[in-house]
PDB file of N, CA, C and O in Angstrom:
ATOM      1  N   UNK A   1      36.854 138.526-119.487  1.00  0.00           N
ATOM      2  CA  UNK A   1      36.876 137.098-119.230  1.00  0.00           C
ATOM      3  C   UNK A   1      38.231 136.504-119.619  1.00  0.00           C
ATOM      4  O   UNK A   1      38.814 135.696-118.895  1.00  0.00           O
ATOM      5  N   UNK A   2      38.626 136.860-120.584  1.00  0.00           N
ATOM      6  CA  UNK A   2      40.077 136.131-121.166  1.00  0.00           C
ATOM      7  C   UNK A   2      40.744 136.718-120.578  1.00  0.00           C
ATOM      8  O   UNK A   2      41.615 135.858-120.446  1.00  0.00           O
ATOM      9  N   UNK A   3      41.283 137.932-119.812  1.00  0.00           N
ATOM     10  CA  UNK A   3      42.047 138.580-118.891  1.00  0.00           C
ATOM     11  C   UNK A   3      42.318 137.897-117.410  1.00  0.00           C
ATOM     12  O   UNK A   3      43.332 137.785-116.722  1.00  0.00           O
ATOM     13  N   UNK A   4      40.780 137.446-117.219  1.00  0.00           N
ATOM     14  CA  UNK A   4      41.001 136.795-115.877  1.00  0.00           C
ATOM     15  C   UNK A   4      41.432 135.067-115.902  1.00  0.00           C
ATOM     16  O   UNK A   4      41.738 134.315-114.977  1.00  0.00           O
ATOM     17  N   UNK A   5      41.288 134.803-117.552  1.00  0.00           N
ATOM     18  CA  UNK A   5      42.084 133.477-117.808  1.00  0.00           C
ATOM     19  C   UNK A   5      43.379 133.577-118.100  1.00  0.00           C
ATOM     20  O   UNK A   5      43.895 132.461-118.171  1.00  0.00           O
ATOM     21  N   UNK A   6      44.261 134.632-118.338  1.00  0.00           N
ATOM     22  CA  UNK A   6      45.483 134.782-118.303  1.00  0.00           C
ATOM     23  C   UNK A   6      46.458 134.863-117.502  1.00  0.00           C
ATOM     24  O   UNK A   6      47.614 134.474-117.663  1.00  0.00           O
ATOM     25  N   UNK A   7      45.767 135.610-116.229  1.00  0.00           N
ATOM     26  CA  UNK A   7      46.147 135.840-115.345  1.00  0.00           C
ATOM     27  C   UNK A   7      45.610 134.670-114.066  1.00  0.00           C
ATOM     28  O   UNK A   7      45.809 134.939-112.881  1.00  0.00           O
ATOM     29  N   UNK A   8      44.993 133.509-114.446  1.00  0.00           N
ATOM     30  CA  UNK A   8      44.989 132.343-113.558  1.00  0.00           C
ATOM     31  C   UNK A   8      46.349 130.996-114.348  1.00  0.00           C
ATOM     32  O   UNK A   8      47.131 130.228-113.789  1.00  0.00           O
ATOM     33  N   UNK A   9      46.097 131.237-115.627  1.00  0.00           N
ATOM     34  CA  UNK A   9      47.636 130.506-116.305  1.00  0.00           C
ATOM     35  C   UNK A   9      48.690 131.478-115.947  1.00  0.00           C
ATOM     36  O   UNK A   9      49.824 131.000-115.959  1.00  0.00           O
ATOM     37  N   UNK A  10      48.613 132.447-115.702  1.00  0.00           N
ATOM     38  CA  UNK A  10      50.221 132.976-114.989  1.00  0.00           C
ATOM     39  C   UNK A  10      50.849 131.968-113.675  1.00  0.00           C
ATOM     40  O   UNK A  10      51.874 131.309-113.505  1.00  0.00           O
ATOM     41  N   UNK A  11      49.720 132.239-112.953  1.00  0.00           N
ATOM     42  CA  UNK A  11      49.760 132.036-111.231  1.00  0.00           C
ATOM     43  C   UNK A  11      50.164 130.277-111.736  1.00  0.00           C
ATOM     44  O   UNK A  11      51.237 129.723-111.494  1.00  0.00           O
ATOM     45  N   UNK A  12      49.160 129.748-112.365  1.00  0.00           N
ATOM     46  CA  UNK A  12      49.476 127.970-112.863  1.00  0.00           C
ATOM     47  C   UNK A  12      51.138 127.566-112.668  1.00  0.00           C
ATOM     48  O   UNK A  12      51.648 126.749-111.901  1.00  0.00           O
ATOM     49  N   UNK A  13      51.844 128.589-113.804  1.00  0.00           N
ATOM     50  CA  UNK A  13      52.636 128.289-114.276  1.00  0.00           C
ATOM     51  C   UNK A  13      53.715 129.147-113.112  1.00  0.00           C
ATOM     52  O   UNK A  13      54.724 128.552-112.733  1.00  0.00           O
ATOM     53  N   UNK A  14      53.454 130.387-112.659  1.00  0.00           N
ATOM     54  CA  UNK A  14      54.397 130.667-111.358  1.00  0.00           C
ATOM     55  C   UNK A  14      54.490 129.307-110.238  1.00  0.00           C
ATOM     56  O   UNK A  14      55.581 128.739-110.206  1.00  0.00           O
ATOM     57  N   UNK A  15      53.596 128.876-109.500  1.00  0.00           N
ATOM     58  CA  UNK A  15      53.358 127.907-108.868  1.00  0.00           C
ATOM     59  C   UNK A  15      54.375 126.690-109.233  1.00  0.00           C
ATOM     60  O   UNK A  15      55.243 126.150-108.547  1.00  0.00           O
ATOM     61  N   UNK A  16      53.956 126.467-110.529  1.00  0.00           N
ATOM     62  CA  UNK A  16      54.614 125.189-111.041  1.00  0.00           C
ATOM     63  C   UNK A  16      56.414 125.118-111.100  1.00  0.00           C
ATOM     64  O   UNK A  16      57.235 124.217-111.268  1.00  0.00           O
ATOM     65  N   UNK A  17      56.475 126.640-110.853  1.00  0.00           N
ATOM     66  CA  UNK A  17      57.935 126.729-110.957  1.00  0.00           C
ATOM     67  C   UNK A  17      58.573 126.826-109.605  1.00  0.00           C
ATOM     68  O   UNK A  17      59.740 126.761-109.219  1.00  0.00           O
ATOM     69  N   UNK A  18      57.149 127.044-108.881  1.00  0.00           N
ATOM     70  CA  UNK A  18      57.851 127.452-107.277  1.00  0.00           C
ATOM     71  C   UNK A  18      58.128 126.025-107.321  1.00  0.00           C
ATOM     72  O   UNK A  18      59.305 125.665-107.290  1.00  0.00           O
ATOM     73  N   UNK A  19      57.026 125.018-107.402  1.00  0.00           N
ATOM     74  CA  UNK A  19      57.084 124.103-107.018  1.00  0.00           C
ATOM     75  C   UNK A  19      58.447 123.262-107.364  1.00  0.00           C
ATOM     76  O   UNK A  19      59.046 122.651-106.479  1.00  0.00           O
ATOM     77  N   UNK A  20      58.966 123.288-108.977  1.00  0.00           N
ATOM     78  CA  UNK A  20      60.158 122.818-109.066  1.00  0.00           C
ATOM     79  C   UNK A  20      61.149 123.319-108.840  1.00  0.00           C
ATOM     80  O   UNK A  20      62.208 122.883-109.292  1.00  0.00           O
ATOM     81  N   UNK A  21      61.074 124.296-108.132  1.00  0.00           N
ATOM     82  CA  UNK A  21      62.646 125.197-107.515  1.00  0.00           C
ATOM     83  C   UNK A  21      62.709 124.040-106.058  1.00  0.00           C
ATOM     84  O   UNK A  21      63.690 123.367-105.740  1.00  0.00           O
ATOM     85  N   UNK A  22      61.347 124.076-105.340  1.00  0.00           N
ATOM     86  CA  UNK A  22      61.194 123.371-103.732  1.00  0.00           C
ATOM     87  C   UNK A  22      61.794 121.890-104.108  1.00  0.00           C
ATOM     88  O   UNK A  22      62.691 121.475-103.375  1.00  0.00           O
ATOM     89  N   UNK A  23      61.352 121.046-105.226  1.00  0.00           N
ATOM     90  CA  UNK A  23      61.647 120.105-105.238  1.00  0.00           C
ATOM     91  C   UNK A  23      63.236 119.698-105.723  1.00  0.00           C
ATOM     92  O   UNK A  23      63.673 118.554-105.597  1.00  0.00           O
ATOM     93  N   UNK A  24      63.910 120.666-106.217  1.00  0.00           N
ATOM     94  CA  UNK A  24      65.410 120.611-106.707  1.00  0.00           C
ATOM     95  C   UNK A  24      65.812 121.115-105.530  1.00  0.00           C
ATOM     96  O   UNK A  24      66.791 120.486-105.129  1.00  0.00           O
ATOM     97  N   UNK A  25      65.381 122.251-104.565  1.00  0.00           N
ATOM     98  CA  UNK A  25      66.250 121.974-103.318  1.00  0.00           C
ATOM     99  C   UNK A  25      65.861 121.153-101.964  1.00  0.00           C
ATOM    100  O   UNK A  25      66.449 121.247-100.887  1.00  0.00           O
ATOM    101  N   UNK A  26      65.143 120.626-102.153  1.00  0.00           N
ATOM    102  CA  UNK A  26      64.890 119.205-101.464  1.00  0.00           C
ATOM    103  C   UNK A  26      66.044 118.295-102.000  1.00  0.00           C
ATOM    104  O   UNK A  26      66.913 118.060-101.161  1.00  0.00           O
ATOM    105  N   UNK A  27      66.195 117.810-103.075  1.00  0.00           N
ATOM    106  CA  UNK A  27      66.943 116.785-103.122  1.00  0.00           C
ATOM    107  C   UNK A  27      68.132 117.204-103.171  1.00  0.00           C
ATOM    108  O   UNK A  27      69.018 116.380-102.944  1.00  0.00           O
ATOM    109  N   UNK A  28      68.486 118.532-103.464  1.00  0.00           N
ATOM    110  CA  UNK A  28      69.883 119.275-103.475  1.00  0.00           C
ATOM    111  C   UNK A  28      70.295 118.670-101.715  1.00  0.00           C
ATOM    112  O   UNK A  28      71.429 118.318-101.392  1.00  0.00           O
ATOM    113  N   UNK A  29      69.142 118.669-100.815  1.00  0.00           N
ATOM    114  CA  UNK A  29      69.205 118.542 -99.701  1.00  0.00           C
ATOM    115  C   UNK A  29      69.949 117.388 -99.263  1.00  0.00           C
ATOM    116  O   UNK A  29      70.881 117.452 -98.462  1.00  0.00           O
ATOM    117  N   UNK A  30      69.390 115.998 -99.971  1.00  0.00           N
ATOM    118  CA  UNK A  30      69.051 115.174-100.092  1.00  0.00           C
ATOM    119  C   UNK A  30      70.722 114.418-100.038  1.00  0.00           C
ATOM    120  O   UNK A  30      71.482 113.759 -99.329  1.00  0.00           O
ATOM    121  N   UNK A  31      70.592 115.030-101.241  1.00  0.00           N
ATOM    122  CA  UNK A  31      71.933 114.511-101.788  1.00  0.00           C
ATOM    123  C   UNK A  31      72.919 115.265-100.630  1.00  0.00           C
ATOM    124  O   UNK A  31      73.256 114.559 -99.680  1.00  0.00           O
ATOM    125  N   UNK A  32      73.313 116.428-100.664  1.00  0.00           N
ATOM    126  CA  UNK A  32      74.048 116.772 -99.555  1.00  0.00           C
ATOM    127  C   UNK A  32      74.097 115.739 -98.417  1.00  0.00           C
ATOM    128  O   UNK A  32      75.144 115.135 -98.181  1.00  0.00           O
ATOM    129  N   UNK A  33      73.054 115.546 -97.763  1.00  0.00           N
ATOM    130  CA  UNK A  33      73.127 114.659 -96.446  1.00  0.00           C
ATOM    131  C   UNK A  33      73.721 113.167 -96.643  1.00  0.00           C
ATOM    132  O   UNK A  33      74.318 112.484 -95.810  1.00  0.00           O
ATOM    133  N   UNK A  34      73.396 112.863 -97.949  1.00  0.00           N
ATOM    134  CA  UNK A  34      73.923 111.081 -98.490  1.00  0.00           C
ATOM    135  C   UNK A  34      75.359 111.405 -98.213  1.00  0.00           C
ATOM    136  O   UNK A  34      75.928 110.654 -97.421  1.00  0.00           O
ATOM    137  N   UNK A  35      76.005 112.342 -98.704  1.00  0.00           N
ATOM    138  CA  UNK A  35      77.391 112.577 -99.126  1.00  0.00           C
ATOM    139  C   UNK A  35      78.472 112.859 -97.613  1.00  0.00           C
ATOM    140  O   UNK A  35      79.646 112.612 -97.339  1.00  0.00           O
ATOM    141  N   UNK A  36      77.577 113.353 -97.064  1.00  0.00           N
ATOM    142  CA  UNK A  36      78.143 113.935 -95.168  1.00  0.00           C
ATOM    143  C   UNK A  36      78.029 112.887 -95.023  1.00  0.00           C
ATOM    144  O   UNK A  36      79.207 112.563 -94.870  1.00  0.00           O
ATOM    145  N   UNK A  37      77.240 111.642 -94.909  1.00  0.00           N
ATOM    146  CA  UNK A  37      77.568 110.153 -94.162  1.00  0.00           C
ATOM    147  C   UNK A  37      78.429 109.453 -94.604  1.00  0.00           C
ATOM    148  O   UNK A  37      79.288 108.922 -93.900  1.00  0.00           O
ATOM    149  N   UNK A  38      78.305 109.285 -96.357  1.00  0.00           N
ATOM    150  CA  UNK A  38      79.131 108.914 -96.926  1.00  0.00           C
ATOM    151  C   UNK A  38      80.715 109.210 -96.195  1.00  0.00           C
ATOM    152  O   UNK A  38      81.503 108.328 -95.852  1.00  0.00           O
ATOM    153  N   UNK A  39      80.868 110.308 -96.102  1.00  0.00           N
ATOM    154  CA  UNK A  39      82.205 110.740 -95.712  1.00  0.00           C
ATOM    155  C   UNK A  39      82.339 110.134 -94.414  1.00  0.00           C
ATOM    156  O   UNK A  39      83.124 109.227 -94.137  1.00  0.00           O
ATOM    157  N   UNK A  40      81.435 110.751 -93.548  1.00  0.00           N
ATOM    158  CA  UNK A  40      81.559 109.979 -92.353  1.00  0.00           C
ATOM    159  C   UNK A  40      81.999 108.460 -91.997  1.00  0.00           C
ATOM    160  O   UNK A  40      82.948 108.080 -91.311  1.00  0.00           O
ATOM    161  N   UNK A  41      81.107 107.786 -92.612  1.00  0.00           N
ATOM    162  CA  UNK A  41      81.244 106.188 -92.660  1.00  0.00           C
ATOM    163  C   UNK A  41      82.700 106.102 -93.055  1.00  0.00           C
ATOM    164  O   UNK A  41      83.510 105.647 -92.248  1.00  0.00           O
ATOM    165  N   UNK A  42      83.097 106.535 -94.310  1.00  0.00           N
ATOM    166  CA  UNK A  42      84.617 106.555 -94.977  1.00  0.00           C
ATOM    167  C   UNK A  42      85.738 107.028 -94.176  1.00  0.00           C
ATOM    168  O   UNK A  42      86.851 106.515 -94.292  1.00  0.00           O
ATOM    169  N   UNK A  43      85.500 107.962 -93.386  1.00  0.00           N
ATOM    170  CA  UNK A  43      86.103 108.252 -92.129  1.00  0.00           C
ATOM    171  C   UNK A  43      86.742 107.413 -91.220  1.00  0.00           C
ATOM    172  O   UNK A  43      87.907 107.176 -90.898  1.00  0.00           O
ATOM    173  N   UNK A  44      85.286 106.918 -90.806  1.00  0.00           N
ATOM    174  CA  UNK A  44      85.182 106.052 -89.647  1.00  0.00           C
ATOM    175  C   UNK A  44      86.420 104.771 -89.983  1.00  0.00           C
ATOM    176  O   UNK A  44      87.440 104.639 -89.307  1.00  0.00           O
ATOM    177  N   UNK A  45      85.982 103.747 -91.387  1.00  0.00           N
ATOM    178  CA  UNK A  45      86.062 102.711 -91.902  1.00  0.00           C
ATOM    179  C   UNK A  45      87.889 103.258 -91.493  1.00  0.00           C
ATOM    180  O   UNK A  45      88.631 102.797 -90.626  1.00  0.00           O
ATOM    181  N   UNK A  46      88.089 104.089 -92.241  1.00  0.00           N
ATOM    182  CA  UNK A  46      89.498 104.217 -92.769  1.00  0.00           C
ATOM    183  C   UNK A  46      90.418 104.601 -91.151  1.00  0.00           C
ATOM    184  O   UNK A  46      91.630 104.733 -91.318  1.00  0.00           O
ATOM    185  N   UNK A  47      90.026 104.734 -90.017  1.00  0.00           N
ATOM    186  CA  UNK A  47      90.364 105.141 -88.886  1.00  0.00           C
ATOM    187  C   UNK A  47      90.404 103.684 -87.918  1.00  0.00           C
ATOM    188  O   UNK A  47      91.184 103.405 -87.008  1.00  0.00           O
ATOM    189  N   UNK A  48      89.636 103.149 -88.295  1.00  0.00           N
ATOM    190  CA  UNK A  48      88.831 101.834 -87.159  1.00  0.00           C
ATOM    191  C   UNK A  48      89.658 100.759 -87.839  1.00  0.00           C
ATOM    192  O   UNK A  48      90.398 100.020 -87.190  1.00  0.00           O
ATOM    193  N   UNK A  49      89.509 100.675 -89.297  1.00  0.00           N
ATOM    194  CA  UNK A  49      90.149  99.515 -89.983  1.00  0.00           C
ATOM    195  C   UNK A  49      90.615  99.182 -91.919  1.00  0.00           C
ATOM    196  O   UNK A  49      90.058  98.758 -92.932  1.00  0.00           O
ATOM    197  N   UNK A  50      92.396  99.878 -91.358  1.00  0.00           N
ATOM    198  CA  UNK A  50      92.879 100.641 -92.088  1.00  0.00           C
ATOM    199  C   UNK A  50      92.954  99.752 -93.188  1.00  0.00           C
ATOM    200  O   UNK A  50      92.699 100.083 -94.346  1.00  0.00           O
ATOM    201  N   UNK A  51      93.322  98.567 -92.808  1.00  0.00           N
ATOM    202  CA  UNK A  51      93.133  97.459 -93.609  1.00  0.00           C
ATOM    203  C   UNK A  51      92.216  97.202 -94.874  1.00  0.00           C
ATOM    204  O   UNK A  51      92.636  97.005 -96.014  1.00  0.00           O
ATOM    205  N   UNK A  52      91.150  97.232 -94.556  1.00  0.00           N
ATOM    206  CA  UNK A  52      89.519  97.195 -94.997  1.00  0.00           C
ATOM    207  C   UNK A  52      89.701  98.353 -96.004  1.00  0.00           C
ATOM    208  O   UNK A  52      89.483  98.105 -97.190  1.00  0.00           O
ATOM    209  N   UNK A  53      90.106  99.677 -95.614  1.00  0.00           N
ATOM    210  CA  UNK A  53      89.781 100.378 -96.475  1.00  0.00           C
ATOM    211  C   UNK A  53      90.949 100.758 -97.995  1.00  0.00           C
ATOM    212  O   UNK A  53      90.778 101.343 -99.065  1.00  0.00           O
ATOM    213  N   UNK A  54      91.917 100.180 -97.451  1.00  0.00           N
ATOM    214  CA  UNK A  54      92.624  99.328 -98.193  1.00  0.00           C
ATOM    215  C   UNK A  54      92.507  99.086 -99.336  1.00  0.00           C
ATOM    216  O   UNK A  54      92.968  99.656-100.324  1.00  0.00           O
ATOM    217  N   UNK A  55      91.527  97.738 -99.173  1.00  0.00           N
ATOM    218  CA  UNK A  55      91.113  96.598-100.108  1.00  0.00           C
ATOM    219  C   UNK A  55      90.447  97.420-100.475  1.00  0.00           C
ATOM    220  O   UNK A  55      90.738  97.599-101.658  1.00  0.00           O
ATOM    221  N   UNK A  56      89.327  98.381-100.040  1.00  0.00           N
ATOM    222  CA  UNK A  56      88.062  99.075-100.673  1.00  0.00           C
ATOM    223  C   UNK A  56      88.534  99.740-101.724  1.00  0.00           C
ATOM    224  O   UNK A  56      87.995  99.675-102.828  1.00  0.00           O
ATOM    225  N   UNK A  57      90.043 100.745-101.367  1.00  0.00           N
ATOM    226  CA  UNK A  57      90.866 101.544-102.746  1.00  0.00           C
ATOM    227  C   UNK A  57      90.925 100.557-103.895  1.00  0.00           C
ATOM    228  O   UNK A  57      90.551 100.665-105.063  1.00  0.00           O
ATOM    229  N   UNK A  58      91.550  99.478-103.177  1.00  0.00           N
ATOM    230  CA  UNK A  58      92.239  98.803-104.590  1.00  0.00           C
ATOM    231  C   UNK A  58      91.292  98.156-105.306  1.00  0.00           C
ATOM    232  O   UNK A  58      91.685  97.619-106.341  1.00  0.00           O
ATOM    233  N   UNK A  59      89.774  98.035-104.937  1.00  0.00           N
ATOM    234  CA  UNK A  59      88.843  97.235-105.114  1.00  0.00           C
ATOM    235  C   UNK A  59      88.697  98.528-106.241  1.00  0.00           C
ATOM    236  O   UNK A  59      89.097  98.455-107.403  1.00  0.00           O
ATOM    237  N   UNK A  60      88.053  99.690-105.647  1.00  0.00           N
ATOM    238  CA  UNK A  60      87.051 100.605-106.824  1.00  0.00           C
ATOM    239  C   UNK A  60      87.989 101.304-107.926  1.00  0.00           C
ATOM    240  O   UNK A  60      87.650 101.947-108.919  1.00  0.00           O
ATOM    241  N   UNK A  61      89.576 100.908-107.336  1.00  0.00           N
ATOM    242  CA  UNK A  61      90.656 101.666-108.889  1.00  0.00           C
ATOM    243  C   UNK A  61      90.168 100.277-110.083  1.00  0.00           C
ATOM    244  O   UNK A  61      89.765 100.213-111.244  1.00  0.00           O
ATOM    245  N   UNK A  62      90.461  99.414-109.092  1.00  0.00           N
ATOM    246  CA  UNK A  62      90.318  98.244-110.484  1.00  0.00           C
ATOM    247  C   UNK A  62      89.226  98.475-111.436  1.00  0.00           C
ATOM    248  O   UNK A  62      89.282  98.474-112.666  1.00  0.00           O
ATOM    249  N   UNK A  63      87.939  98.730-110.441  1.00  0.00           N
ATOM    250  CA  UNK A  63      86.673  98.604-111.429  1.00  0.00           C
ATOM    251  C   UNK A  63      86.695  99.699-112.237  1.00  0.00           C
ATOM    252  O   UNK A  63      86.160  99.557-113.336  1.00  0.00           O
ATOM    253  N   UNK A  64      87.357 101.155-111.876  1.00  0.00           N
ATOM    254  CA  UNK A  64      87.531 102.280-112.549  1.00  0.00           C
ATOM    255  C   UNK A  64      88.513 102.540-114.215  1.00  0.00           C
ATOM    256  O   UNK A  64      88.546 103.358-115.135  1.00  0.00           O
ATOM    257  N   UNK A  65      89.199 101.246-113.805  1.00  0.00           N
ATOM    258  CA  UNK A  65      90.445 101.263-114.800  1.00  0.00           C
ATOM    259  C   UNK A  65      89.820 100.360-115.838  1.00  0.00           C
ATOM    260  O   UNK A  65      90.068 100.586-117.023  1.00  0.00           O
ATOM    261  N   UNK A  66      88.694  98.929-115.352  1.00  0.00           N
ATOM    262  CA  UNK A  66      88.499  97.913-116.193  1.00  0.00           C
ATOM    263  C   UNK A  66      87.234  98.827-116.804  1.00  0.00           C
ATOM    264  O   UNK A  66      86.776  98.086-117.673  1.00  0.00           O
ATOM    265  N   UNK A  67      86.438 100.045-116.800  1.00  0.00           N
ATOM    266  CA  UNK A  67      85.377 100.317-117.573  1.00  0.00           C
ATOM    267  C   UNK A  67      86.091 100.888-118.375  1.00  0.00           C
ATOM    268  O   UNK A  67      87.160 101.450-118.134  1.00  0.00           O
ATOM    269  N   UNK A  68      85.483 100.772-119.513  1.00  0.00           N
ATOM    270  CA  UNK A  68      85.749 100.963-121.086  1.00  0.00           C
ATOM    271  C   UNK A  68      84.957 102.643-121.361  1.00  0.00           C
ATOM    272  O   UNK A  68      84.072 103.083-120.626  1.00  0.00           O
ATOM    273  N   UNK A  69      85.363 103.171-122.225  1.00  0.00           N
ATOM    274  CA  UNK A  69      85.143 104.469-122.620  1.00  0.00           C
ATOM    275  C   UNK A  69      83.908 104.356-123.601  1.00  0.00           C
ATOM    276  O   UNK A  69      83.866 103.615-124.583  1.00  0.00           O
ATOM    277  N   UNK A  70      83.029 105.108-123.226  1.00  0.00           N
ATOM    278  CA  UNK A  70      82.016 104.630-124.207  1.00  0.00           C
ATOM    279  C   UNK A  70      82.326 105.576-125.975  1.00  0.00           C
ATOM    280  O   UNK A  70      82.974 106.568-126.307  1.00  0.00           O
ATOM    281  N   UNK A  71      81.502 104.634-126.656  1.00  0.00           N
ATOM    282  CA  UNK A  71      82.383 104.524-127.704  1.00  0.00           C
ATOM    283  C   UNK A  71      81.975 105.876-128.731  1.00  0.00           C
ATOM    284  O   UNK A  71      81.097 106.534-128.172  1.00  0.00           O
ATOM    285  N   UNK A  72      82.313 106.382-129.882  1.00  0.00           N
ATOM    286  CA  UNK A  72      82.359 107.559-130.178  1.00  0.00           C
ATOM    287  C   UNK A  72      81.638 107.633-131.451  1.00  0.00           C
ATOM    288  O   UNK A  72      81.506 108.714-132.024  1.00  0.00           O
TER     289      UNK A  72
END
């Protein structure tokens, strides 16, 4: 009896791991595809209207330079 309960918490806990391998490469997925548009769009922006993307550099150095280091 306790043999065949050991061997159903194996399978539990195999499962549970399949399951979080499927769900880390789902969003591995996930994220990949955000990042290909991302680029794309950034592409596009910086081709169509050079201007725009421009302002967008000088916009996200500023905010990059004005965050503070968190503290130690």
């Amino acid at each position: 009896m306790n043999t065949k309960l050991n061997q159903i918490d194996a399978r539990i806990e195999k499962l549970k791991a399949q399951r979080a391998a499927a769900l880390a490469r789902e969003t591995q997925k996930e994220q990949k595809k955000f990042f290909r548009e991302a680029i794309a769009i950034g592409t596009w922006l910086k081709n169509q209207h050079p201007d725009q993307w421009e302002r967008i550099l000088l916009t996200i150095k500023k905010q990059e330079s004005s965050k503070k280091p968190p503290p130690i």
